[in-house]
N, C-alpha and C positions, 0 to 999 in steps of 0.2 A: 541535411544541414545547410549546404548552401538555397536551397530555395525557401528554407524560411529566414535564413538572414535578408535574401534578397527581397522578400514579399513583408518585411520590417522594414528594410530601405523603402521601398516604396511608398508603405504605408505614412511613413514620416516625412516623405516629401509631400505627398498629397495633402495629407493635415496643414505642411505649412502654408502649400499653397490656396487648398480655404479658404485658411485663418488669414491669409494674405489680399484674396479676394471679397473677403468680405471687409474688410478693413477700407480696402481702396473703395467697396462701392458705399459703402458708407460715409466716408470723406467724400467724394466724388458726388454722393447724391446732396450733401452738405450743402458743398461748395457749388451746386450746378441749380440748386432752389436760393442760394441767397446772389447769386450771380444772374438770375434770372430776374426773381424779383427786383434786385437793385434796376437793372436795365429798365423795366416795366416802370417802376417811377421815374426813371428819368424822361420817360418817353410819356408818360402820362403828364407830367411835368408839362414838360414842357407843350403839350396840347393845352394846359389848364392855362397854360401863358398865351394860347392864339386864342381861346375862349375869351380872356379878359381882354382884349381889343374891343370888343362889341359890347358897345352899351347895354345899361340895363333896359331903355325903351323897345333896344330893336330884340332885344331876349324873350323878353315879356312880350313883345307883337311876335310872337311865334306861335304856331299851332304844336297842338302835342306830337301831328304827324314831322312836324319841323322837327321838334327837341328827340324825338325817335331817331330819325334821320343823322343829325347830328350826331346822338349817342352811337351809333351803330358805326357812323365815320371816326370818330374817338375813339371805338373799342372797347367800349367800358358804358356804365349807366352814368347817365346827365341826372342833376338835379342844380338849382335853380335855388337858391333860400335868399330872403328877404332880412334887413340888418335883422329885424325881432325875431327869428330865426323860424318864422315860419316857410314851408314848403310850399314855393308858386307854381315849378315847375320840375315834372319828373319822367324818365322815359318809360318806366316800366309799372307808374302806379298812379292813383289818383292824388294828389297834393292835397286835397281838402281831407283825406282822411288819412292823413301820414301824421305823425306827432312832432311835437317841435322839434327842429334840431338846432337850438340856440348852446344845448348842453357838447355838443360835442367837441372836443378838442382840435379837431381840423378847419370847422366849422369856425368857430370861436377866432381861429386865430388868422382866418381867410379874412373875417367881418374888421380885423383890427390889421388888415393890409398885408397879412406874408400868406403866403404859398408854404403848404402842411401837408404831412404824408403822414398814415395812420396804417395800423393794420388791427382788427379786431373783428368780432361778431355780428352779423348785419341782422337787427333785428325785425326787419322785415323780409328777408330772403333765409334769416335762419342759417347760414354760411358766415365762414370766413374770408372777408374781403379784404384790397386793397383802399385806401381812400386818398386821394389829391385834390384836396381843398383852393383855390385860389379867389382874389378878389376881382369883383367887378364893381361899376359904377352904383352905388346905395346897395349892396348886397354881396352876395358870393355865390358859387358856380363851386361845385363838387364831379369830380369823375370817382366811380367804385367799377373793380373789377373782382369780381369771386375768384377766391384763389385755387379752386378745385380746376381752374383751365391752369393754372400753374403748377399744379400740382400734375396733373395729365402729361404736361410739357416733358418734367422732368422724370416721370414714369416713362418714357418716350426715350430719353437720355439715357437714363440707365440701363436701358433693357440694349440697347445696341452697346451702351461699355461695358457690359457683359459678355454679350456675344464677341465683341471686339476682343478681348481676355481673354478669353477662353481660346480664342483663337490663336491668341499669341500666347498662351499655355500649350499648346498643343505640342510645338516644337521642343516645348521646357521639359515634357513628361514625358517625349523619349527618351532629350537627351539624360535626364534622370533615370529613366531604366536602364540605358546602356552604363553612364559608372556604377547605378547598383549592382547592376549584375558583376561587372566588374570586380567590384571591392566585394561583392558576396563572396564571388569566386575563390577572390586572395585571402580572406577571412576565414571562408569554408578551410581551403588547402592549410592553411595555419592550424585551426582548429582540429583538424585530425593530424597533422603531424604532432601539435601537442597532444592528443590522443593516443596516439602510437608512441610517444614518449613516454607518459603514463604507465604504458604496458610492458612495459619493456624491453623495450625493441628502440636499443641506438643508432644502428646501421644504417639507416635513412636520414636522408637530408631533404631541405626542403629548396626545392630547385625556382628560379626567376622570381627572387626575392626583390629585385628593385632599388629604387634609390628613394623613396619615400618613407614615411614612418611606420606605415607598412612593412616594406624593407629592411629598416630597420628591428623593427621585430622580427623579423624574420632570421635574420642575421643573427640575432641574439639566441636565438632559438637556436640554430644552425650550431652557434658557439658551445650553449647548454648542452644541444644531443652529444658533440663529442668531446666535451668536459665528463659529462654523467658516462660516457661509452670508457673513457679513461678509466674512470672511477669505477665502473663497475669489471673493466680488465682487471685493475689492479686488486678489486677488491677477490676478485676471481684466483688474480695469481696467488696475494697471501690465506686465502681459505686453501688452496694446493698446495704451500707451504707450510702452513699450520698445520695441516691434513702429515704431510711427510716428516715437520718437524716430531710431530703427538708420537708417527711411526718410530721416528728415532729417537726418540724418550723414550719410549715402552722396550725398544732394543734395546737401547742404552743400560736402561735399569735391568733388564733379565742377563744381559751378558754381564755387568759388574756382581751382578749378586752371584752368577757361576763361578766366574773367576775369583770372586773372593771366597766362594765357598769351597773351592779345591783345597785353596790352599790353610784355613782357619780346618777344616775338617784335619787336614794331617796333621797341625800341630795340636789338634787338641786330641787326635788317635794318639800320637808318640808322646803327650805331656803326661793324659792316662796314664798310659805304658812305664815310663817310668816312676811314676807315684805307685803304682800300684805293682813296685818292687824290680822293675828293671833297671833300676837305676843302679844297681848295686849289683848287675851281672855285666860284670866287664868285658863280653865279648860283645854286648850289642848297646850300652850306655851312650858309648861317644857317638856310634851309628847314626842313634835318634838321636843326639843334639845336633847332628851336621846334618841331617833332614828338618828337623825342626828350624836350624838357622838357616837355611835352603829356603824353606819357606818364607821364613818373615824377611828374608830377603826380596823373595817374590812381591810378599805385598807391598814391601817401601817400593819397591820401584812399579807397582802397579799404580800405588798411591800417587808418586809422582808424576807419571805420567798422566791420570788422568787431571791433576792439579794445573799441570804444564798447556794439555787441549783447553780445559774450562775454561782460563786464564786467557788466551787466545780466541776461544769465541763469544767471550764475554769483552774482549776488547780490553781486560784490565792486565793484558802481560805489556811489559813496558820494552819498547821496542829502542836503541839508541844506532838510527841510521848515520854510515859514514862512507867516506870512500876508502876501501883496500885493495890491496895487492891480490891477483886473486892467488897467486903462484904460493904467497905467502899462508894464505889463510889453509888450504887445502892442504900442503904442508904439514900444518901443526896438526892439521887432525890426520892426516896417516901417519905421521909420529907417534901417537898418541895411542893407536891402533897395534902399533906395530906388533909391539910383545905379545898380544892375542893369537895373532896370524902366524907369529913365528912356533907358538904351540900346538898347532897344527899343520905347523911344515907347509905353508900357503905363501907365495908371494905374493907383498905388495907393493905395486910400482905406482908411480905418478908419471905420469908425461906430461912432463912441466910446458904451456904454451908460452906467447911471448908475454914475458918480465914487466912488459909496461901495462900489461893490460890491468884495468881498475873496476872494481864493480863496487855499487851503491849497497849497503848492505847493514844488518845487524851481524857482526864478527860472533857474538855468544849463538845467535839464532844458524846462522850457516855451521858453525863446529858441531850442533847439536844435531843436526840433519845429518852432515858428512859420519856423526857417532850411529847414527838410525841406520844409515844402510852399508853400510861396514860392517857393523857386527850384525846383521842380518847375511850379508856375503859372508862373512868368515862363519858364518853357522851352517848354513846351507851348501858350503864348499867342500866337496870328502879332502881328505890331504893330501897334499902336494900339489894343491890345484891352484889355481893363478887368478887375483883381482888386481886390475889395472883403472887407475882414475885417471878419467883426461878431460879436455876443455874443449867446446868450439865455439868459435865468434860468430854474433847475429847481429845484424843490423842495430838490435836496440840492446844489445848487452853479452852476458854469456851461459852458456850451455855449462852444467856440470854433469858428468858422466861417471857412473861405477858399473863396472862388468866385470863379472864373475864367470868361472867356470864351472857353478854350481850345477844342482837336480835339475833348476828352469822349472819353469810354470805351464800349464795344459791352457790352451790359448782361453778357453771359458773362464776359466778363474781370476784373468786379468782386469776386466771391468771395475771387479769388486777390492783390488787389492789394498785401495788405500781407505777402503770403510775402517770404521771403529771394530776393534776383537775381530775382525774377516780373518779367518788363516784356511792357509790352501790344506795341509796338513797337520786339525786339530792337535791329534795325538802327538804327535812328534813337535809343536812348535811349544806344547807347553813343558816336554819333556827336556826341549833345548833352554827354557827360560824364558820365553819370549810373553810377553804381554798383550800381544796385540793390540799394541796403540802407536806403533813405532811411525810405520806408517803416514795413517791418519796424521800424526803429529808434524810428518815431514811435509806432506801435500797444506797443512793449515799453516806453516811457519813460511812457506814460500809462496802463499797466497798472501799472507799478509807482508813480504818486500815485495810484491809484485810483480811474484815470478810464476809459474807452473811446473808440471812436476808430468812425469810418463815413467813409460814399464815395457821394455821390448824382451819376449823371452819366448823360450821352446822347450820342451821337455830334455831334458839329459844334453840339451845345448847350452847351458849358460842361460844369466838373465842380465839385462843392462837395464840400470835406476837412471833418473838422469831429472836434474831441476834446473832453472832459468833462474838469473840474476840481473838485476838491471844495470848499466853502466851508469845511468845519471841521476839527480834527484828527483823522483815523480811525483813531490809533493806530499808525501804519504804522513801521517800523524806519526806518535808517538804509540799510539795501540796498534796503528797497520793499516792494512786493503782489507780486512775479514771482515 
């Protein structure tokens, strides 16, 4: 790649320089045949002016070897013409058989007293000559020079401003090789870096970009590889996303159609059941209705709960952040708790931290969390066993804590415990009522006030829940952080 950019470079500098040399030697040969010729009349000229000193007697008392003589010291052919414009005298021919030259223009206008310059075809040499006509006494004097020795002159001139060029090209055509190879170079390396962009491969850059426009594209490039390298992380990360969302759709959907089908199966076993005449055996009637409303109890509160997630990951639960007490809020909801616990002979205590402390918060959103893992502690606690909620302070807010003296959890099952339907103990949590979405619900309702949420436990040791609450405003919408 780069040696045919380079050998392009080349190629275009040569061409200009041709087309450049021919140009000048064409102007140049121009200019060096009418600069020549000019000179040559002026110098004929002015001989055709020492010529007219000398009478026409002592012209005519000359031999033909004089007028030879003469012409050859002039540089040019003599001739000799009489006013009627016959030829008396000529260096290079006989007079008596030359044709008149009363007709010629230079001629003509030497006989009528001025000094004439001609250039045309000599029709006795067959050539194109020079002509300088002047007057002399009863007649005129002509000097001709064949322009083919001016022509020679200037073939003479050119062949050395060529050579002369070329020579001073010499140094032009390296230094031309050296920035073509140059900028091939820079061209080439561009060129397959945008190649390698092409392919897909962001990770490289293109290194001694410059401060040129060159450079500039370079730079641009540079910019594009990890714009596009961005773009294709991110587009990476949401196909892995997508990928795990589609997973938790497809979970989603098989655990809600389980879970509603436990419970739509028993109440349509026990509706059976009584239509088809239990309803009228009073030992087992009221049974199945208090299974029956068992159930459709199950599903309002499965309904809700999952109404309550949706709502939350859809961004359309309406969040109304404020500052509260936190002693206060935690309070209401172990109050509220209380009568549960006391039916199970379970203490609930609070260790109230200090009074002043304030946390940034949704009041309906934290009661509804403190409900999720309270009555998961008061489920999982045998009785007479002890759940204690307490607080601690963090740098940017506070800690809520519930520990229980419950079963505890096998350290493997903790990972998973705040997934949607995840229960450590299928059988038994659907036996106790539980929905499995309690959870889930707590971990999404404290991501969206910009808290987190953990799970410290041990089998037959107790389990401790515990979520973060911020003390200040984080800016957070009216839908949350989810």
């Amino acid at each position: 790649m780069t040696a045919r950019i380079f050998f392009k470079l080349i190629f275009a500098v040569l061409l200009i320089m041709v087309v450049a040399l021919t140009a000048v030697d064409f102007l140049a040969s121009e200019m060096a045949e009418s600069a020549y010729v000019q000179g040559l009349t002026v110098e004929m000229q002015d001989k055709m002016k020492m010529l007219g000193v000398l009478g026409r007697q002592n012209i005519l008392q000359l031999t033909n070897e004089n007028v030879r003589a003469m012409a050859v010291a002039a540089g040019g052919r003599l001739t000799v013409i009489a006013p009627d414009g016959r030829v008396l005298l000529d260096s290079e021919a006989e007079p008596a058989k030359m044709e008149n030259h009363g007709d010629r223009p230079e001629v003509r206008a030497a006989l009528a007293g001025r000094l004439e310059t001609a250039i045309r075809r000599s029709p006795t040499l067959g050539v194109n000559s020079l002509y300088v006509a002047g007057p002399v006494r009863e007649g005129a004097a002509r000097l001709a020079l064949p322009l083919r020795e001016v022509r020679s002159q200037v073939t003479e001139i050119r062949r050395k401003l060529l050579i002369y060029m070329a020579l001073a090209f010499l140094p032009a055509i390296l230094l031309a090789a050296f920035f073509a190879r140059y900028f091939s170079a820079r061209l080439g390396a561009i060129i397959d870096y945008a190649s390698t962009l092409a392919t897909g491969n962001f990770n490289t850059r293109l290194e001694r970009v410059g401060n040129d426009e060159l450079g500039t594209l370079g730079r641009q490039l540079n910019e594009t590889g990890d714009k596009l390298r961005l773009m294709f992380e991110e587009l990476q990360h949401e196909h892995v996303e997508m990928e795990k969302l589609e997973r938790v759709r497809k979970d989603f959907v098989i655990n809600v159609s389980h879970e509603l089908r436990t419970p739509l199966a028993s109440i349509q076993g026990y509706t059976e059941t009584l239509l088809d005449g239990a309803i009228h055996d009073s030992d087992h009637n009221i049974r199945f209705l208090n299974i029956i409303r068992q159930n459709a109890e199950r599903l309002g509160r499965l309904t809700a709960d999952l109404l309550t997630l949706s709502r939350i990951e859809l961004k359309s639960q309406r969040f109304q952040f404020a500052s509260y007490y936190l002693n206060s809020l935690l309070q209401d909801c172990v109050d509220s708790l209380q009568p549960v616990a006391d039916k199970k002979n379970i203490s609930l205590d609070l260790h109230r931290g200090d009074p002043t402390r304030e946390v940034f918060c949704d009041s309906e959103a934290v009661h509804q969390m403190m409900s999720n893992l309270l009555d998961n502690a008061i489920k999982y606690t045998p009785e007479g066993g002890h759940i204690t909620v307490s607080t601690e302070e963090l740098p940017d807010g506070m800690r809520v804590r519930v520990q229980d003296t419950g079963i505890g959890i096998p350290k493997e099952e903790l990972p998973r415990l705040f997934e949607r339907f995840y229960r450590v103990d299928k059988a038994r949590s659907r036996e106790m009522g539980g929905t499995g979405l309690g959870l889930a619900i707590v971990k999404h309702m404290a991501k969206a006030q910009g808290g987190e949420v953990g799970v410290e436990s041990l089998p037959d040791q107790g389990s401790t829940f515990w979520f973060t609450l911020p003390a200040h405003d984080l800016g957070l919408g009216e839908e949350g952080a989810v």
